[in-house]
C-alpha positions in Angstrom: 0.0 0.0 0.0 1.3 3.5 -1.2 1.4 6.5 1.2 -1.4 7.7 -0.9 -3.5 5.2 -0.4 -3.2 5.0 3.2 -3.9 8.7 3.1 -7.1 7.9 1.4 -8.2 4.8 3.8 -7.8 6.9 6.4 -9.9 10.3 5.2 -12.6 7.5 4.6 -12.5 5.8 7.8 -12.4 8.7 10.1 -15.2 10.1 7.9 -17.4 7.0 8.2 -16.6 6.9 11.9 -17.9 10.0 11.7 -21.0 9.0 10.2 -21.4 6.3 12.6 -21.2 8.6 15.7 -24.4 10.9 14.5 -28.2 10.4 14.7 -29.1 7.8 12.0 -31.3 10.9 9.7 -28.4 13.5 10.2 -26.1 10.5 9.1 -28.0 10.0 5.8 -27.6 13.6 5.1 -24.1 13.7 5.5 -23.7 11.3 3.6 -25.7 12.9 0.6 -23.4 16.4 1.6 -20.3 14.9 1.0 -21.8 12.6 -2.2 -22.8 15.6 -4.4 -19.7 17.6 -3.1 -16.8 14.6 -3.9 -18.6 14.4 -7.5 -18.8 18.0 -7.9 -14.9 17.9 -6.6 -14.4 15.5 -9.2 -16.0 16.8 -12.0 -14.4 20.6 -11.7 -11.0 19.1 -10.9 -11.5 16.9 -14.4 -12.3 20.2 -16.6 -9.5 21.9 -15.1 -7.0 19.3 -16.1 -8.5 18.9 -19.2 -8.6 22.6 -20.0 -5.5 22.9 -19.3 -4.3 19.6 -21.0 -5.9 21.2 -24.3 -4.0 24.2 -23.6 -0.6 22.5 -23.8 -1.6 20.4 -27.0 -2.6 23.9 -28.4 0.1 25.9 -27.7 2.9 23.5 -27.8 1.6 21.2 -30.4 -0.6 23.4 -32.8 1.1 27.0 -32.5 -1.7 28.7 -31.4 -3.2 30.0 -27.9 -7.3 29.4 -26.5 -8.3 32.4 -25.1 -10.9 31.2 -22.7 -8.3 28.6 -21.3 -6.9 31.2 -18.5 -9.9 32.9 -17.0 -11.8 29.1 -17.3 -8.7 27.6 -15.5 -8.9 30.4 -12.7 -12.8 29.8 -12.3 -12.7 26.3 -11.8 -9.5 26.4 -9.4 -11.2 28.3 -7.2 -14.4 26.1 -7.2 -12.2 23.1 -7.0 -10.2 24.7 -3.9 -13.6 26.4 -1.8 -15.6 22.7 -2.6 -12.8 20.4 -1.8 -11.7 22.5 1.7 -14.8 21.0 3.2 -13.7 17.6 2.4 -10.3 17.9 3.9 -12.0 19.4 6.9 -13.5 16.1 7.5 -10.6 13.8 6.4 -8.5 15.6 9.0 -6.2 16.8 5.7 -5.7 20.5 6.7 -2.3 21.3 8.6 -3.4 21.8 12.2 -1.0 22.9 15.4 -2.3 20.2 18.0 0.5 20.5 20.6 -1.5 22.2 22.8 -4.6 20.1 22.6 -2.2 16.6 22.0 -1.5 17.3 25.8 -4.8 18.1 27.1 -7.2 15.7 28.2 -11.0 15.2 29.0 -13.2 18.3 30.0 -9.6 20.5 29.4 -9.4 19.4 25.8 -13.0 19.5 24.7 -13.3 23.1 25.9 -10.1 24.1 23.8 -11.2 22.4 21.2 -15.2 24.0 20.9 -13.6 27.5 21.4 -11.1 26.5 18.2 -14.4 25.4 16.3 -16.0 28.5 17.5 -13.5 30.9 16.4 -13.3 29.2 13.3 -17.1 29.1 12.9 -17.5 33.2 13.1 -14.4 33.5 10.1 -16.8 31.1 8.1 -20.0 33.4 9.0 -18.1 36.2 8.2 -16.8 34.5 4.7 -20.3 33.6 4.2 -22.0 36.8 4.6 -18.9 38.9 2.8 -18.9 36.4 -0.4 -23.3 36.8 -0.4 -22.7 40.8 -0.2 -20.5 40.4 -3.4 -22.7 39.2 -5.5 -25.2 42.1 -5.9 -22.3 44.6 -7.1 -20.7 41.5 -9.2 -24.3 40.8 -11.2 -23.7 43.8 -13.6 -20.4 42.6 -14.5 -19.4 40.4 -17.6 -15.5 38.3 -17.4 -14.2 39.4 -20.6 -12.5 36.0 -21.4 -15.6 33.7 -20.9 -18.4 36.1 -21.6 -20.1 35.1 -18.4 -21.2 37.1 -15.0 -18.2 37.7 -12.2 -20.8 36.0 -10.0 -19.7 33.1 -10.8 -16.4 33.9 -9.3 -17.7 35.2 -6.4 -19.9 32.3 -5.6 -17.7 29.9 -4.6 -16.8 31.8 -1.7 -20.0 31.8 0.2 -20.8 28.1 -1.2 -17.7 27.1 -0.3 -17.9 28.2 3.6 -21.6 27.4 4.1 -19.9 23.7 3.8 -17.3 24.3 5.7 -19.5 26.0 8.3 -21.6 22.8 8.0 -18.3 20.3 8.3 -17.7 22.3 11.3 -20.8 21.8 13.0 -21.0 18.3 12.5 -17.2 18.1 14.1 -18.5 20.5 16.8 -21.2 18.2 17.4 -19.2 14.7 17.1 -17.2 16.3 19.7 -20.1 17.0 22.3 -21.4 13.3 21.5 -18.3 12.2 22.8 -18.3 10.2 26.1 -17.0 11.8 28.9 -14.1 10.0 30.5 -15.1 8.3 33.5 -13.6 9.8 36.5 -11.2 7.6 38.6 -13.2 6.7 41.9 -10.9 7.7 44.6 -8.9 4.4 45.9 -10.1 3.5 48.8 -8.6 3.6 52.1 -6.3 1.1 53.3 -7.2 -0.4 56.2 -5.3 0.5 59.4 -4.1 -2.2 61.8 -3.5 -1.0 65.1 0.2 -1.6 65.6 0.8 -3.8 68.7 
């Protein structure tokens, strides 16, 4: 087995661990959430490498240049990057600094950990509601290259942090459904033996 494809088990068995730790009807939602985003995931990254692909041939190959290749290739990066964060969210994939929490246990940890998830919950509101005020002064405009509205390049930024907002709550609530650690009942007391 390759590094990659350990990589890979393990983004799919934390997230079906996941899966398994939420309410059966939430669970079957999740699972439709991260359905429709790993084919969306898959389907932008495709068109970008095959836009790009066709680029090369063009250039290289043919002697001549597409025009739509560069502002196409910039649109669907940024819907590949704002979809696919969501995933890595769950997969555990994005670089974290744990030593802090690596060292913290029980009721300790879990608070450090919700005010993490809270902190980055309010950057996601605020991504969400700054990407959704773009789009009114982004309608008028037309990208030159493609001929389409600039809305579509505003878009992915409150699409993409509604689902990360939405990874984040699920982690947020995984970590709440976690048990608490059983606290250590305090030993007993030996008994004392009068001493003769």
């Amino acid at each position: 087995m390759t590094l990659e494809e350990d990589s890979v088990d393990r983004g799919t068995r934390v997230v079906r661990e996941q899966q398994s730790a939420l309410p059966r009807p939430w669970a079957a939602i999740d699972r439709g959430v991260l359905m429709v985003t790993n084919v969306a995931v898959f389907v932008v990254g495709t068109l970008f490498t095959l836009l790009v692909a066709a680029e090369v041939v063009c250039r290289y190959l043919l002697g001549f240049s597409l025009f739509f290749v560069a502002p196409g290739a910039r649109l669907l990066l940024i819907w590949f990057f704002l979809l696919g964060a969501g995933i890595a969210l769950r997969h555990n994939a994005h670089v974290g600094f744990e030593l802090l929490v690596s060292r913290l246990r029980g009721g300790s940890r879990r608070g450090m950990l919700t005010a993490g998830y809270g902190c980055a919950l309010a950057f996601f509101a605020e991504m969400i509601w700054s990407g959704a005020y773009s789009i009114a002064p982004a309608l008028p405009q037309t990208e030159a290259g493609l001929g389409i509205s600039v809305v579509w390049f505003v878009l992915p930024v409150p699409v993409g942090f509604l689902l990360l907002a939405y990874h984040m709550v699920v982690l947020l609530a995984l970590l709440w459904r976690e048990p608490r650690p059983a606290t250590a009942s305090a030993p007993a007391r030996a008994a004392t033996v009068p001493s003769p």
